[in-house]
C-alpha positions in Angstrom: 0.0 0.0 0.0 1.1 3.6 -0.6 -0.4 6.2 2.0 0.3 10.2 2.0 0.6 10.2 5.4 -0.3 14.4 6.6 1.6 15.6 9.6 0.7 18.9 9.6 -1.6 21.5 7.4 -0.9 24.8 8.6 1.2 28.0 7.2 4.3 29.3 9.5 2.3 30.9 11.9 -0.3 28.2 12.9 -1.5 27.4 16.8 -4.5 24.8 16.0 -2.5 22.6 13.6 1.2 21.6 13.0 3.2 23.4 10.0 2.5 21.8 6.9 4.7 18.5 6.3 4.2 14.8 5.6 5.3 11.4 5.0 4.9 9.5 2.2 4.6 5.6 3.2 5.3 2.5 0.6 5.3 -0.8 1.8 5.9 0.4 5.5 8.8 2.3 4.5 8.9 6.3 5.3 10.3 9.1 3.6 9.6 12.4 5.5 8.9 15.5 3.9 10.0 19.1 5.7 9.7 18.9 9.4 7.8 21.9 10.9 9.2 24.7 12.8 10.3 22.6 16.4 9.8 19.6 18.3 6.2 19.1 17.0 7.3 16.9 14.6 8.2 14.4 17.1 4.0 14.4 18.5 3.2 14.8 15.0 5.0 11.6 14.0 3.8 9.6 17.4 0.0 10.5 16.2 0.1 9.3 12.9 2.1 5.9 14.2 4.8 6.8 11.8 8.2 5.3 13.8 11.4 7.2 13.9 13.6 3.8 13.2 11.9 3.6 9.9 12.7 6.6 8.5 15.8 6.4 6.4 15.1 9.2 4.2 14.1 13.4 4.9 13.9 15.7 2.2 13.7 19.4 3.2 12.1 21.7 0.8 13.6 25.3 1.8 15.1 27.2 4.6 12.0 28.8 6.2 11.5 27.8 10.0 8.4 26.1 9.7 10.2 23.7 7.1 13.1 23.3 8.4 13.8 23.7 12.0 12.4 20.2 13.4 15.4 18.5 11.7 17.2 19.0 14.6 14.7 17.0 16.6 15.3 14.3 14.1 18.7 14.4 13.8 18.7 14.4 17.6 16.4 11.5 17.8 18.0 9.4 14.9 21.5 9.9 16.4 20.1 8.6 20.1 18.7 5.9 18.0 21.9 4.7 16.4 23.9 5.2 19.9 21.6 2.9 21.5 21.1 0.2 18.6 17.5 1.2 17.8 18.1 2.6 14.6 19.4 0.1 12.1 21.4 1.3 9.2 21.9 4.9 7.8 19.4 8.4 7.4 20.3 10.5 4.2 18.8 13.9 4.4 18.1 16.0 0.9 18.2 19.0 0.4 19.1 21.7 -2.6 22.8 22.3 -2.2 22.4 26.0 -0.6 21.0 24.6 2.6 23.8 22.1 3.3 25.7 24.4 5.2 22.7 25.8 7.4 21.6 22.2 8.4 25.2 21.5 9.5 25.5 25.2 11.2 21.8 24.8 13.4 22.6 21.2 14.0 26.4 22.0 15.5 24.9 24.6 17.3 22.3 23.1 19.1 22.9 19.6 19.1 25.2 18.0 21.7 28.5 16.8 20.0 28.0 13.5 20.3 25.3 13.3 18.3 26.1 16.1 16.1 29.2 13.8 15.3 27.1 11.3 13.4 26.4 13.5 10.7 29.0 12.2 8.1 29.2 9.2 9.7 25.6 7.8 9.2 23.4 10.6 9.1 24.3 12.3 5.5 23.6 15.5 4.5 22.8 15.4 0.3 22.9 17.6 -2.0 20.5 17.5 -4.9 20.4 20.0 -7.9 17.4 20.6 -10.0 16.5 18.4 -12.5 18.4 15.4 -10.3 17.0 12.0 -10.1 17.2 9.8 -7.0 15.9 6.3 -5.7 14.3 6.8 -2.4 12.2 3.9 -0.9 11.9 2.6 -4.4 10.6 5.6 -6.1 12.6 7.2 -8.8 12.4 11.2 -7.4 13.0 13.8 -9.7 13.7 16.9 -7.7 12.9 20.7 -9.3 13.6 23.8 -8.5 10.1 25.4 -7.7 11.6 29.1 -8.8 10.7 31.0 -5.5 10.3 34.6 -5.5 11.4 34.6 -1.3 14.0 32.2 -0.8 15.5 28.9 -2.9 13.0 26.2 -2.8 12.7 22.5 -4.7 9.5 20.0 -4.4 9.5 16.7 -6.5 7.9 14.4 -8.6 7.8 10.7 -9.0 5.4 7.9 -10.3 3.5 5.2 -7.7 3.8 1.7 -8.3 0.2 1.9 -10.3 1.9 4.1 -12.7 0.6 7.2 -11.3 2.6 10.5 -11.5 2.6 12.5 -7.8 3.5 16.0 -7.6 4.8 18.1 -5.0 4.8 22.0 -5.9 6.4 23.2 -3.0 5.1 25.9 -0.7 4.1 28.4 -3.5 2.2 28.6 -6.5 2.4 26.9 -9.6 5.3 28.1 -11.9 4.8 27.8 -15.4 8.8 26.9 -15.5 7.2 23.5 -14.0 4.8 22.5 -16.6 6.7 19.6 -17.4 6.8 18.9 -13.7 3.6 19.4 -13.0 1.7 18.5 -16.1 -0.3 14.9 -16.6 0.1 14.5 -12.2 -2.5 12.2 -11.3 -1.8 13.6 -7.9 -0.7 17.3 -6.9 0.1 18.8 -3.3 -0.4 22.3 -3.7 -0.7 25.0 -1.1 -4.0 27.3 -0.5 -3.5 29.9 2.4 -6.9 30.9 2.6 -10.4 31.1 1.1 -10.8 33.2 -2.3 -13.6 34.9 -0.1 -11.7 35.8 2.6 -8.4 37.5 0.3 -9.1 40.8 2.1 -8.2 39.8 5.2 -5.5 37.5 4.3 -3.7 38.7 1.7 -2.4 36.2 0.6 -0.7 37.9 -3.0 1.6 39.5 -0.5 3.0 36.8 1.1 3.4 34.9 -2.6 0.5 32.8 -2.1 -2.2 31.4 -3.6 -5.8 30.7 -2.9 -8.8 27.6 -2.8 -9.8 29.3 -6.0 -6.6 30.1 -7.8 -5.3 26.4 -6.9 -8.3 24.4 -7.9 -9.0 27.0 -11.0 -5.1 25.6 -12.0 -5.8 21.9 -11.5 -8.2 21.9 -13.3 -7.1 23.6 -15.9 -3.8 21.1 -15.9 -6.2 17.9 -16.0 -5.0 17.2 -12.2 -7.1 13.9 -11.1 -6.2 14.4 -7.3 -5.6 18.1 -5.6 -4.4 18.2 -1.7 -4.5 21.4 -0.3 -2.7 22.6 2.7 -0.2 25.0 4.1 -3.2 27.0 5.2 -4.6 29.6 7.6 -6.2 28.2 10.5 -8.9 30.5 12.1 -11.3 28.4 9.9 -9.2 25.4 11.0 -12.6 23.6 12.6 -14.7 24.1 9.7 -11.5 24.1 6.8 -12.7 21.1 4.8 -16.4 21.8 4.7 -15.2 25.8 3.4 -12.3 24.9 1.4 -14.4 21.8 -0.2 -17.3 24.4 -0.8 -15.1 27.0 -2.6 -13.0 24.3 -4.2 -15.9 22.4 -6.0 -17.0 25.5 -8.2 -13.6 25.5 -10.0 -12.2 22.3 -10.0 -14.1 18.8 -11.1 -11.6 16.4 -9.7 -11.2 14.4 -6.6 -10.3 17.6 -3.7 -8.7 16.9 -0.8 -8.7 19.1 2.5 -6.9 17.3 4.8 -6.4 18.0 8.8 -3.4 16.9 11.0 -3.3 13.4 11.2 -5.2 12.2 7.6 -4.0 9.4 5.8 -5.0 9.3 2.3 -4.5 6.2 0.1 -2.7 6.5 -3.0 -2.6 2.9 -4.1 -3.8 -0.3 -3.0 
C-alpha cells in the first residue's frame, strides 16, 4: 500500500494545527517531507504511528523555520537511535545544495557533540540540484527547482507503483517553468492559504500565495485527477474542509482533498 501520510496543514504561523509537512509511506517504508518549525514533529510523527527507526530518508524543501527547523529533533532522535542500537542502518537527508551548510551550522549549534558527530558518519547531509534524479524507498524522485520569488525552494515528482505520476509544488504557487513537472500528475500537493472569499483579510498575494480558487481553477485547468490542499490559515481550521471543499468544488471537477493533522489518504492499493 502507498499512503500520503499528513503531519501537519498549517502555514508558519499556525497554533490549531502543525506546520505543513508529511510522509509519504510505501510498503511500510517512510520518507519524511519538511519537518515543521520545532519539536512538533516528534507528537506529529507519534499520532500518525509513523516510527522514527523507519525513516531512512528526509527531504527538506527550503530554509524557512516552519520547514526546516524540526530537523534538529530528528537528527537528535535518529543519532540517540543509532547510539543505543534502535536505529538500524543509515538516514540520508536531501536537500538543494544551498542549505547544506545551514543544516550543519543549526545542527552543530544546538545539538550535543555526540550526536552532532554522526552526521557524516551515518546521518548524511545530500545535496541534490534541479532536475536530479534519485531512488528513495523505491521511487525514482526527480527533484525541481520550484523558482521562488522569497527564498530557494525544490518540491519533487515521482510515479507510484500503479503508474501514477505524484507532484509536490512546493510551498508556493504553480510556476509555469514547472509545466513539465507538473503537467499529466495524477496527484498534486499544492498550497491554498486561505479562502478566495476571505483575500481581504489574508492577503495572501503579498505573502506569494495562492488561494482555494486560484489552486483548484489551476488543477483543473492542468487535468490534475487528485488536488491536496494545505499550508493554510487556521482561524477556519474547525470548519476548513467543509469551506475549502465548498469553494474548491465551483472551480475544480476532480477528486479535492482538505486534509487535517493526522489524515492518511491512500494513494494505491
Amino acid at each position: 500500500m502507498e499512503r500520503l501520510v499528513v503531519l501537519g496543514t498549517g502555514n508558519a504561523v499556525v497554533t490549531k494545527c502543525f506546520n505543513t509537512c508529511f510522509v509519504l509511506e510505501r510498503d511500510e517504508q517512510y520518507w519524511l517531507i519538511d519537518t515543521g518549525g520545532g519539536n512538533g514533529i516528534l507528537a506529529a510523527l507519534e499520532k500518525a504511528e509513523v516510527p522514527i527507526a523507519g525513516i531512512h530518508d528526509i527531504f527538506i524543501t527550503h530554509e524557512h523555520c516552519d520547514h526546516l527547523l524540526g530537523i534538529v529533533w530528528m537528527i537528535r532522535l535518529i543519532a540517540t537511535g543509532m547510539k543505543k542500537g534502535t536505529y538500524e542502518g543509515e538516514c540520508n537527508i536531501y536537500c538543494h545544495p544551498d542549505l547544506i551548510e545551514t543544516i550543519d551550522t543549526i545542527a552543530r549549534l544546538t545539538i550535543q557533540g555526540k550526536f552532532y558527530k554522526m552526521l557524516g558518519k551515518r546521518i548524511f547531509l545530500v545535496p541534490v540540484e534541479d532536475g536530479e534524479h534519485r531512488k528513495i524507498i523505491g521511487y525514482d524522485v526527480e527533484f525541481f527547482d520550484i523558482h521562488s520569488t522569497k527564498a530557494k525552494q525544490f518540491g519533487f515528482t515521482t510515479v507510484l507503483k500503479n503508474g501514477k505520476k505524484l507532484t509536490c509544488a512546493g510551498d508556493e504557487p504553480y510556476n509555469e517553468a514547472n509545466e513539465e513537472q507538473v503537467r499529466g500528475s495524477a496527484w498534486l500537493l499544492h498550497e491554498a492559504f486561505c479562502l478566495d472569499s476571505q483575500a481581504d483579510i489574508f492577503k495572501p498575494y503579498e505573502k506569494h500565495h495562492s488561494t482555494v480558487k486560484d489552486a483548484c481553477v489551476l488543477a483543473d485547468r492542468l487535468g490534475i485527477e487528485n488536488l491536496v490542499l494545505w499550508h493554510t490559515e487556521d482561524k477556519n481550521y474547525e470548519n476548513r474542509k467543509v469551506l475549502y471543499m465548498r469553494e474548491g468544488k465551483e472551480y475544480y471537477s476532480g477528486n479535492l482533498y482538505v486534509p487535517y493533522d493526522q489524515e492518511k489518504i491512500i494513494l494505491s492499493e
